[in-house]
ZAMARGU-4260 file (C-alpha; in steps of 0.2 Angstrom, whole numbers, plus 5000, padded with zeros to 4 digits):
<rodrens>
0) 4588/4746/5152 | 4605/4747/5158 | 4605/4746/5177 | 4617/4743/5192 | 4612/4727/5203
5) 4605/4739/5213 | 4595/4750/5202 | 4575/4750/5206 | 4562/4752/5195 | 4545/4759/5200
10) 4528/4760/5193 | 4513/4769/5201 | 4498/4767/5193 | 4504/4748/5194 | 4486/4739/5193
15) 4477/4751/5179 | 4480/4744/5160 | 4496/4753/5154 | 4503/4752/5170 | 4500/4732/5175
20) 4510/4728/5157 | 4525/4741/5160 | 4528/4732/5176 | 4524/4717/5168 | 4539/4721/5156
25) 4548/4726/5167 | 4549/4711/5181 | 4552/4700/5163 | 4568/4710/5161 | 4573/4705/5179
30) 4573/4723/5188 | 4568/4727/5206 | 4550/4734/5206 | 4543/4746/5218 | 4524/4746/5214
35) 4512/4757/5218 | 4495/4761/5216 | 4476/4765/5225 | 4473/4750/5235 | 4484/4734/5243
40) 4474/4716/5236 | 4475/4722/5217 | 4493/4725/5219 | 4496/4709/5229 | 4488/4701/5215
45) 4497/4708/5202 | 4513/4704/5212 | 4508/4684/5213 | 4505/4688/5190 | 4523/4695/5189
50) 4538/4683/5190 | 4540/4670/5204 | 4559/4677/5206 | 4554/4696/5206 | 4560/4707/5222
55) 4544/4721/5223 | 4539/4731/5233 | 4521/4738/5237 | 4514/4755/5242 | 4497/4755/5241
60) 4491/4772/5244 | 4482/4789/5236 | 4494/4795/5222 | 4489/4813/5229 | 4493/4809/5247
65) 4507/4822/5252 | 4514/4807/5261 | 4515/4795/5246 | 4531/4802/5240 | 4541/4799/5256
70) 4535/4782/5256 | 4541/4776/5240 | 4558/4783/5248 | 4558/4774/5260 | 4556/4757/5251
75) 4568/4763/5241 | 4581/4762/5255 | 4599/4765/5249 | 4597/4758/5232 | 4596/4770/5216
80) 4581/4773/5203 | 4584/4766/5187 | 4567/4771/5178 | 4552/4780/5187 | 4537/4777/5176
85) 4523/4789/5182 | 4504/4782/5176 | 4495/4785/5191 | 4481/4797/5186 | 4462/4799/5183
90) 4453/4803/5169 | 4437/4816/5164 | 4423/4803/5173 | 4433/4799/5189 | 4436/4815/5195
95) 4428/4834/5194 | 4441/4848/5187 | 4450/4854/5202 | 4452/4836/5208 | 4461/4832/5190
100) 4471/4842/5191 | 4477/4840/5209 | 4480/4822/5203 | 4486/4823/5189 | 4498/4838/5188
105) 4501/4841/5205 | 4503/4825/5214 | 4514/4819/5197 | 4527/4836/5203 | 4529/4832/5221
110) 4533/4813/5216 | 4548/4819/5202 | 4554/4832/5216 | 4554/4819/5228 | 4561/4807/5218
115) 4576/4817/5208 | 4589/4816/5224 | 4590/4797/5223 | 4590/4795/5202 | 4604/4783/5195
120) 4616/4791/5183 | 4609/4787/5165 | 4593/4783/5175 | 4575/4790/5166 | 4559/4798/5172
125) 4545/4793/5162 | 4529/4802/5164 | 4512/4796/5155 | 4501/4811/5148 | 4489/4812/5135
130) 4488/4817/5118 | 4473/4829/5125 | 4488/4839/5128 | 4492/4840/5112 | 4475/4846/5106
135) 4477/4859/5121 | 4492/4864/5116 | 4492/4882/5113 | 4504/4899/5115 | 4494/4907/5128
140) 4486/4890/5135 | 4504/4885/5141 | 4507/4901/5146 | 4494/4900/5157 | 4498/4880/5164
145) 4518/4886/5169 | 4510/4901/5179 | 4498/4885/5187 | 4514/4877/5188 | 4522/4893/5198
150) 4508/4895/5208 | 4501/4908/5199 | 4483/4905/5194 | 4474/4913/5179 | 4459/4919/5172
155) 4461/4904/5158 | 4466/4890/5171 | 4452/4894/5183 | 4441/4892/5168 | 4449/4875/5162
160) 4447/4869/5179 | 4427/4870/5182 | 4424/4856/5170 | 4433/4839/5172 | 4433/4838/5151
165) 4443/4852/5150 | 4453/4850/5166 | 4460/4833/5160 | 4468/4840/5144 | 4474/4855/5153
170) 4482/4843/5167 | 4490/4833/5151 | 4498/4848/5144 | 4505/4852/5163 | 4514/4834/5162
175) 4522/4838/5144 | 4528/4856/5148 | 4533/4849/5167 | 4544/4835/5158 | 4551/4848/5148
180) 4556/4860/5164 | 4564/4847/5172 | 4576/4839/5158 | 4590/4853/5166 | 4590/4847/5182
185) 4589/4828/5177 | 4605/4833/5169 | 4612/4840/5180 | 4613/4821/5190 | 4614/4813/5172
190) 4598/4805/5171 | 4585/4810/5158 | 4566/4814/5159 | 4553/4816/5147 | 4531/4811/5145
195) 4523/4801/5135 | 4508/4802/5129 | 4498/4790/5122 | 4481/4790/5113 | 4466/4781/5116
200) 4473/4763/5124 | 4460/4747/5125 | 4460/4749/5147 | 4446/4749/5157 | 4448/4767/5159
205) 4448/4768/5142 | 4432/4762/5140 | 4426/4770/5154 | 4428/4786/5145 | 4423/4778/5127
210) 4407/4773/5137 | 4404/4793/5141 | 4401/4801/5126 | 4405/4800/5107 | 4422/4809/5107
215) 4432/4795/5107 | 4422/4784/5095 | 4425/4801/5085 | 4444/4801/5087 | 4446/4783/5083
220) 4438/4788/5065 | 4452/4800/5060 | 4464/4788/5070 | 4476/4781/5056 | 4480/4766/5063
225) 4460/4764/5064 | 4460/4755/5079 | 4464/4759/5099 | 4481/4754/5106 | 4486/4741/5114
230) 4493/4743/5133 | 4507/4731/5129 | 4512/4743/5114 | 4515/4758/5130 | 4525/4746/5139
235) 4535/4742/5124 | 4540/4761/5122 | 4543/4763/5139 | 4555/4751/5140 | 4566/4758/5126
240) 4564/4777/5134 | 4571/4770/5150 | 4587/4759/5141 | 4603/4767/5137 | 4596/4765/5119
245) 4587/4781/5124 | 4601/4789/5130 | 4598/4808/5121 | 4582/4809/5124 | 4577/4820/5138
250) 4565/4836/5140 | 4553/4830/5125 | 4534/4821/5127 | 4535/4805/5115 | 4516/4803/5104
255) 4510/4786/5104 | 4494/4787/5097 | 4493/4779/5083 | 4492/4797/5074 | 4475/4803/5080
260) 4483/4823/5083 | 4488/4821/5065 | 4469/4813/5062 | 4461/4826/5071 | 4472/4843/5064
265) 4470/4837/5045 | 4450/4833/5048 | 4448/4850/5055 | 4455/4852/5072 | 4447/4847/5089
270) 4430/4856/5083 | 4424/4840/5074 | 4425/4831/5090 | 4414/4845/5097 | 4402/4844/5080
275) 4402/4826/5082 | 4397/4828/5101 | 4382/4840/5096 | 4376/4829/5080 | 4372/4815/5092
</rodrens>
């Protein structure tokens, strides 16, 4: 990633699977890491894991704290962002719908808001979704999710939001089409934005969710990769969207999933997830 001396990067979601190996990455590479996530003693002991040389910083605290934000500004001090890299969320067992999405769509806006005044030119938001979005992913769906977005709820938003399994995809969706809003004004400062979603990763909240119904074993059958992704595989993509390498990508989401949409469309769409839940 091409940074300034004073350049930061920071990673909330820093202790869960995908984010412990992009901070990882990124203290290997020698940045400054402002590191965030629920509670202090697993970030200070990721921090003792990362390099004996690295400068971090750690803001332990609820991701959907309105004050979160301002923190992480204010660790931030002068110095300039060159990657955020957003993978503080829940998933369908940690939460109930409207929580979700509060999490994961809501608190994931007021960070990027907060955040965009002190980006680095060439610097890069990267926001982890879901390939649920992808299956979500519909005309009227995302009409529905920018309205959410304006503050305009719907009949079909409500309805997403009264169950956590259909909350989290919805949530997902939000991130992709947020990315996509943003890329403008990103530009406008000359940094980029853009989400990444990946598929079914091997984290503990990955097999939390494995461990909640068949859905997943089901997805990993039409995965083509036939297997579940590594979080050291995230971290490597990460790394190239936030270097100069990555330069004209903005205002997209990046699939990393092994090709499980693509498994799922061409076995017969998300219904055989469904059929798979009802056979068992």
């Amino acid at each position: 990633m091409q940074q300034t001396h004073n350049d930061v990067v920071i990673v909330t979601g820093a202790c869960g699977g995908m984010g412990a190996a992009i901070a990882r990455s990124f203290a290997e590479e020698g940045h400054a890491l402002i590191l965030s996530d629920l509670r202090e003693e697993p970030l200070e002991n990721l921090a003792k894991s990362l390099r004996d040389d690295a400068e971090i910083s750690l803001i332990a605290g609820d991701i959907a704290d309105t004050s979160l934000p301002g923190q992480i500004i204010a660790a931030l001090g002068t110095r300039k962002i060159g990657a955020l890299v957003h993978a503080a969320g829940v998933s369908p067992s940690m939460a109930d719908g409207r929580r979700i999405v509060d999490i994961n769509l809501f608190a994931t806006r007021r960070l990027v808001e907060a955040v965009l005044p002190a980006m680095a030119p060439d610097g890069a938001a990267i926001l982890i979704a879901s390939n649920s979005g992808h299956l979500l992913a519909r005309p009227m769906l995302d009409k529905a999710i920018r309205n959410l977005l304006a503050g305009r709820r719907s009949l079909i938003s409500n309805l997403l939001m009264r169950s956590s399994r259909t909350a989290y995809p919805l949530s997902k969706r939000g991130v992709q089409l947020y990315a996509q809003s943003m890329a403008p004004r990103f530009g406008a400062v000359g940094a980029r934005i853009v989400s990444l979603s990946p598929g079914i990763i091997d984290t503990p909240m990955g097999a939390l969710e494995n461990n909640a119904g068949p859905e997943m074993a089901r997805m990993i059958d039409v995965t083509p990769a036939g297997r579940t992704g590594r979080p050291e595989e995230i971290a490597a993509v990460v790394s190239f969207l936030a270097s100069s390498s990555a330069s004209y990508i903005t205002g997209t989401d990046i699939l990393v999933d092994g090709g499980s949409v693509a498994g799922v469309h061409q076995a017969g769409g998300v219904r055989v997830l469904q059929n798979q839940r009802r056979e068992r």
